[in-house]
C-alpha positions as CSV (number, residue, x, y, z in Angstrom):
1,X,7.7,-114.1,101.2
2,X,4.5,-112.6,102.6
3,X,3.7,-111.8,106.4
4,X,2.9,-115.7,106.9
5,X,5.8,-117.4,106.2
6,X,7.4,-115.6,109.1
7,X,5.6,-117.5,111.6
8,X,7.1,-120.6,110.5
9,X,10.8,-122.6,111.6
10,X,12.5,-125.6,111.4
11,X,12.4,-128.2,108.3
12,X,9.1,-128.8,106.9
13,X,7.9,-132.0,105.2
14,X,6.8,-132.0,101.7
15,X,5.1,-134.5,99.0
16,X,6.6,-133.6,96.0
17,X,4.8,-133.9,93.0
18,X,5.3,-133.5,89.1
19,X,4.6,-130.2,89.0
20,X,4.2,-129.0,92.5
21,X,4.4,-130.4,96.3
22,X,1.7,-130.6,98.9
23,X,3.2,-129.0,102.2
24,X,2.5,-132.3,105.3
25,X,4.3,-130.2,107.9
26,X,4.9,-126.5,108.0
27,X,8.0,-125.3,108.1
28,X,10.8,-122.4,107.0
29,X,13.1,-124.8,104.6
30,X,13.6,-128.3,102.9
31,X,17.2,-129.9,102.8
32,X,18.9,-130.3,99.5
33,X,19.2,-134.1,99.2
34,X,22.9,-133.7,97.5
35,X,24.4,-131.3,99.6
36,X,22.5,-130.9,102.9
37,X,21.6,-126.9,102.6
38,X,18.5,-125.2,103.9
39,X,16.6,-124.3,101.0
40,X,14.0,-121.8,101.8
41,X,10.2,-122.9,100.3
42,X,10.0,-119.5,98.7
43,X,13.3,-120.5,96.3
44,X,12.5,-124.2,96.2
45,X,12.3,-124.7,92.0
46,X,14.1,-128.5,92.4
47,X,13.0,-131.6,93.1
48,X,12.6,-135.2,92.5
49,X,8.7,-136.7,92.5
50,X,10.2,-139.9,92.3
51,X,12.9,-140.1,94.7
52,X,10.9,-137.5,96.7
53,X,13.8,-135.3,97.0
54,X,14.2,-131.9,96.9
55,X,17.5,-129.7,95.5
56,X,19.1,-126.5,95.6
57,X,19.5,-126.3,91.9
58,X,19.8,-127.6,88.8
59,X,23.6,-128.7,88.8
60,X,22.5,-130.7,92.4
61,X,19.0,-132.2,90.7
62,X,21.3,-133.8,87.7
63,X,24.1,-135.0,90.0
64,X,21.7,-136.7,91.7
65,X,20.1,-138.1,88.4
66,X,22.9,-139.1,87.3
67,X,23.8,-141.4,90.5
68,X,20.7,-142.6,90.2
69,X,20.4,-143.6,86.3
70,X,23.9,-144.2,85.6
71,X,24.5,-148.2,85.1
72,X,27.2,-149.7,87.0
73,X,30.7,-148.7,86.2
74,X,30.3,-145.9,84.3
75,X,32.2,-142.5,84.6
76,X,29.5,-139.7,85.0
């Protein structure tokens, strides 16, 4: 974190793309998509370009791949 991230609170709004995101809004965190936590931009590694998502970690980024691309009926 350097001395500029300090100056910044709340939830910020992000584009996410395939390899990176574009900050729209400053802000401290994002929301994980699957469980709701504050994830602070400095740690956020997961997220979904397509869904436009972001996640805490990996196990939350495939549970919510796997509600996404899982057909009808079948046990994930």
């Amino acid at each position: 974190m350097n001395r500029f991230d300090r100056d910044f609170t709340g939830e910020a709004k992000l584009e996410y793309g395939d390899a990176d995101f574009m900050i729209l809004e400053p802000g401290a965190y994002v929301l994980c998509a699957v469980t709701g936590e504050k994830i602070p931009l400095n740690q956020l590694r997961y997220w979904s370009s397509e869904l436009q998502e972001a996640f805490k970690d990996a196990q939350a980024a495939t549970k919510r791949w796997l509600e996404i691309h899982s057909e009808p009926g079948m046990q994930t």
